[in-house]
C-alpha positions as CSV (number, residue, x, y, z in Angstrom):
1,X,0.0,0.0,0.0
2,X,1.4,3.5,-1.0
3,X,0.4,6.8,-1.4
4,X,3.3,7.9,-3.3
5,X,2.9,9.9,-6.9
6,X,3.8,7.9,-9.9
7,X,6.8,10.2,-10.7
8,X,8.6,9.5,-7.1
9,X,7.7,5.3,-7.2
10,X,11.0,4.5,-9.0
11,X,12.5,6.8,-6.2
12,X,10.9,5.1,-3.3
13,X,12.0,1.5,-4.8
14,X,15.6,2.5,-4.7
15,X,15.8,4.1,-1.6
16,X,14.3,0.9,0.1
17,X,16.8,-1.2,-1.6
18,X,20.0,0.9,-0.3
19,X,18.0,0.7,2.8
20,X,17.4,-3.3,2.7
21,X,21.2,-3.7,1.7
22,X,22.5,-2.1,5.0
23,X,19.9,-1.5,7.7
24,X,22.1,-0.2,9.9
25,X,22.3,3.2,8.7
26,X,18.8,3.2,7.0
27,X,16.6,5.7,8.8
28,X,12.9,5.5,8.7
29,X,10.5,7.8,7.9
30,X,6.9,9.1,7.0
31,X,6.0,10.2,4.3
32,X,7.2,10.7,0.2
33,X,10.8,11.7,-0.5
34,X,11.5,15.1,-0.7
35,X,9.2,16.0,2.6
36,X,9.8,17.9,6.0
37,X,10.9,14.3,7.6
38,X,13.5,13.0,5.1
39,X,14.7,16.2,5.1
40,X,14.8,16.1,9.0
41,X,16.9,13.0,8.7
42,X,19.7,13.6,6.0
43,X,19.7,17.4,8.7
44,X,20.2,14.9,12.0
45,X,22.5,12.5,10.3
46,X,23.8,12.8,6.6
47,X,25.1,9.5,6.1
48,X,22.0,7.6,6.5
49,X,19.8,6.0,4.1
50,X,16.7,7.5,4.3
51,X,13.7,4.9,4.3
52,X,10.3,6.0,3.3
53,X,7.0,4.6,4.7
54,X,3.7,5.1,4.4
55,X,2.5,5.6,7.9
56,X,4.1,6.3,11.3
57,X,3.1,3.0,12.2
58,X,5.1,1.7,9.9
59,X,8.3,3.5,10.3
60,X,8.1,2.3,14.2
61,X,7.8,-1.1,12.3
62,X,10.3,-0.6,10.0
63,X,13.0,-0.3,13.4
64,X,11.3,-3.6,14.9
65,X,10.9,-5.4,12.5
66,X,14.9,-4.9,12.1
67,X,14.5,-3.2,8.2
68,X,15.8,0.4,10.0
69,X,18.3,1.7,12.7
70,X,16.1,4.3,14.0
71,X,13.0,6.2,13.1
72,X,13.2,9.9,12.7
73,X,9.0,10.8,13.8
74,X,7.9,14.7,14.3
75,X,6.4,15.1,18.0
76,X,5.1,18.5,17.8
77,X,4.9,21.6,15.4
78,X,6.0,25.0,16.9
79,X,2.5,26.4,14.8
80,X,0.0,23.5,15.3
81,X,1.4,21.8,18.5
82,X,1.4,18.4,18.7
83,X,1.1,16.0,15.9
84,X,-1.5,13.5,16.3
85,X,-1.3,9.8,17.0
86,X,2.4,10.1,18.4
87,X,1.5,10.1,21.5
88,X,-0.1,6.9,21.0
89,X,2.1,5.3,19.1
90,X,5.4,5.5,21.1
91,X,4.3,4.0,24.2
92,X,3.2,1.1,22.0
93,X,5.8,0.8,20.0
94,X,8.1,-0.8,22.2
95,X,10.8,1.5,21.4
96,X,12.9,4.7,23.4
97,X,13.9,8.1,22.5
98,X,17.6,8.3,21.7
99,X,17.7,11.8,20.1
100,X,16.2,14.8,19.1
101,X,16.4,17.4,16.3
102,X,14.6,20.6,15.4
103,X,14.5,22.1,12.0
104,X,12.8,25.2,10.9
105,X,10.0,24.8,7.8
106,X,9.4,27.6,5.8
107,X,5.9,27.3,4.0
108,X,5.5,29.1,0.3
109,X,2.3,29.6,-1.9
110,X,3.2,27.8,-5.3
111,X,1.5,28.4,-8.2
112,X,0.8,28.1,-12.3
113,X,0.6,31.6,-14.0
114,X,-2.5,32.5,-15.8
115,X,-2.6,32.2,-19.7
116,X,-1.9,35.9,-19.3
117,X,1.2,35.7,-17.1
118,X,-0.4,36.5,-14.0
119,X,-1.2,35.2,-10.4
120,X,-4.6,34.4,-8.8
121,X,-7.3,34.8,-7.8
122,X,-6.9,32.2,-5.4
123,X,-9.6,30.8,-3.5
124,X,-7.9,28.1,-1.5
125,X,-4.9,26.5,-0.6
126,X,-4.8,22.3,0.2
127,X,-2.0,21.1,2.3
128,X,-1.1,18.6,5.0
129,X,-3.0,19.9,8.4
130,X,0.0,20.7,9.8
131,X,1.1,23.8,8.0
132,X,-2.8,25.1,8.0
133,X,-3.1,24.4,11.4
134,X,-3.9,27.4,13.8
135,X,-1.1,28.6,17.1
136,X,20.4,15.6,29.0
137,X,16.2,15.5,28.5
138,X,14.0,12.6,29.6
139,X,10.2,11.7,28.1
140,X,7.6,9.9,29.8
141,X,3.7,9.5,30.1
142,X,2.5,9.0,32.9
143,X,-1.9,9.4,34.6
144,X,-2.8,9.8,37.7
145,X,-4.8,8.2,40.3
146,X,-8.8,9.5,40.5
147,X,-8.0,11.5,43.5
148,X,-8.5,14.9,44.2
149,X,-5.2,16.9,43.7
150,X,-3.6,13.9,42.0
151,X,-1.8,16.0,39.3
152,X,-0.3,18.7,42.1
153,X,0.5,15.9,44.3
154,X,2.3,14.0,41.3
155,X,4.3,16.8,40.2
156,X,5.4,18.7,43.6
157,X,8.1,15.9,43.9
158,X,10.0,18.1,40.5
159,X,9.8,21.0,41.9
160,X,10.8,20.2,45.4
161,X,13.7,18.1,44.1
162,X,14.6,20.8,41.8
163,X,13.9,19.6,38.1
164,X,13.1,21.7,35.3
165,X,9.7,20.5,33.3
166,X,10.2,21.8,30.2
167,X,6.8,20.2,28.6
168,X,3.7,19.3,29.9
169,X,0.6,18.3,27.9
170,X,-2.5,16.0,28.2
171,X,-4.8,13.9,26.5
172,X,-7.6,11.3,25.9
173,X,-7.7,7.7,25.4
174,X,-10.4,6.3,24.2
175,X,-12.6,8.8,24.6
176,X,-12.9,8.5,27.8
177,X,-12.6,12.1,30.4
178,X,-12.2,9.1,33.4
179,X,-8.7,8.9,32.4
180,X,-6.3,11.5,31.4
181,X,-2.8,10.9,30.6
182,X,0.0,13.3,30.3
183,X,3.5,13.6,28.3
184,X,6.2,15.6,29.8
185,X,9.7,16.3,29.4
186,X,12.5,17.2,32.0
187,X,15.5,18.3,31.8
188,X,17.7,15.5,34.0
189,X,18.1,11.4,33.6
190,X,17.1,8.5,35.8
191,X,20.7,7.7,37.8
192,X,20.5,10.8,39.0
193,X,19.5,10.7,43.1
194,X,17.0,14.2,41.7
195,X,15.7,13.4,39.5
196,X,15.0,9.5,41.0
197,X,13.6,11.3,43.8
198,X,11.1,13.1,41.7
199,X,9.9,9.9,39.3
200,X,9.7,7.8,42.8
201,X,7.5,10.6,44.3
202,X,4.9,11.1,40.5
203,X,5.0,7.0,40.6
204,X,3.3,7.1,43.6
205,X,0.4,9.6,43.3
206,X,0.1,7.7,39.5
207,X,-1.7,4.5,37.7
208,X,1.8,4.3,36.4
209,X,4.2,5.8,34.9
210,X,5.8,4.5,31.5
211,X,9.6,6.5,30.4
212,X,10.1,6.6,26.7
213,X,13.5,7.5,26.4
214,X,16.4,9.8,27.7
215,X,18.5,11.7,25.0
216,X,20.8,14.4,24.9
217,X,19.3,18.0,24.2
218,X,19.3,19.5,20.5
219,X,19.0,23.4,22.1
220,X,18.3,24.8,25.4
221,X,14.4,25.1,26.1
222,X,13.3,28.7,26.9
């Protein structure tokens, strides 16, 4: 299954076979070649062999399944937040966050001339949600018991213990407002007596708390 343009399907055939041929630089990817993430790879690390895929689901299967090294996925947008389904998909997926990269998109308005050499009128523009939409570290998710205060509770044990909390956010699964779980990122990794004292203290106020990965920091937050 693809959703790739005829023009970029001889493209797509022969990056997957300089990917099959040495998996252990190919790096995963969503999308068709020439977009925002296989751009974001050959930025993070030039000698790898970008692999394209169709979904997000599978470029986490592409690195399980043993066909990829890593998977380069976008976790949030600076103009639309966060991208949807990753924060569903990591936890799942079995796999941790080793790095992290941020690249600056610029968007431009392409276009045809007229038969008379000029532009417009338009009357729309149609492009991934993402660009229309409106606006040491260590990652986890964690929820929180169905107690009153749960969420203060969890997350005095940072702030008493001294660690920076450089994201917070929360969400649904399922549908269902009985449960919320959150994704945060600190600055600090487990080994460290503060920031062990901090996870000990949100694990118990919380249902559980599940790490997905500890990396070194691209830039300074702030």
């Amino acid at each position: 299954m693809h959703s790739y343009p005829e023009p970029a399907l001889d493209l797509v055939a022969r990056m997957n076979e300089a990917a099959a041929a040495d998996p252990s630089r190919a790096a995963a990817f969503q999308g068709a070649p020439g977009c925002n993430s296989h751009r974001a790879a050959l930025e993070h690390d030039p000698d790898c062999l970008p692999l394209p895929c169709f979904s997000f689901e599978d470029a986490l299967d592409a690195v399980k399944d043993g066909r990829a090294d890593r998977a380069i996925i976008p976790i949030e947008n600076s103009q639309h937040g966060r991208v949807a389904d990753i924060h569903f998909l990591l936890p799942e997926s079995g796999l941790s966050i080793v790095g992290e990269h941020f690249m600056g998109i610029e968007h431009a308005l392409m276009a045809l001339p007229n038969a008379d050499g000029t532009m417009g009128p338009f009357s729309g523009a149609y492009s991934h949600p993402q660009a229309l939409g409106e606006k040491a570290v260590t990652t986890f998710i964690f929820e929180v018991k169905n107690i009153p205060a749960a969420l203060y509770k969890a997350l005095g044990g940072f702030a008493t213990n001294g660690v920076n909390m450089t994201k917070l956010e929360s969400y649904q699964i399922g549908a269902s407002f009985a449960a919320t779980t959150f994704y945060a990122d600190i600055e600090g990794a487990p080994g460290e007596p503060r920031i062990d004292m901090a996870l000990q203290e949100l694990a118990f106020h919380c249902k559980y708390v599940r790490p997905l990965g500890t990396y070194k920091q691209a830039r300074s937050r702030g």
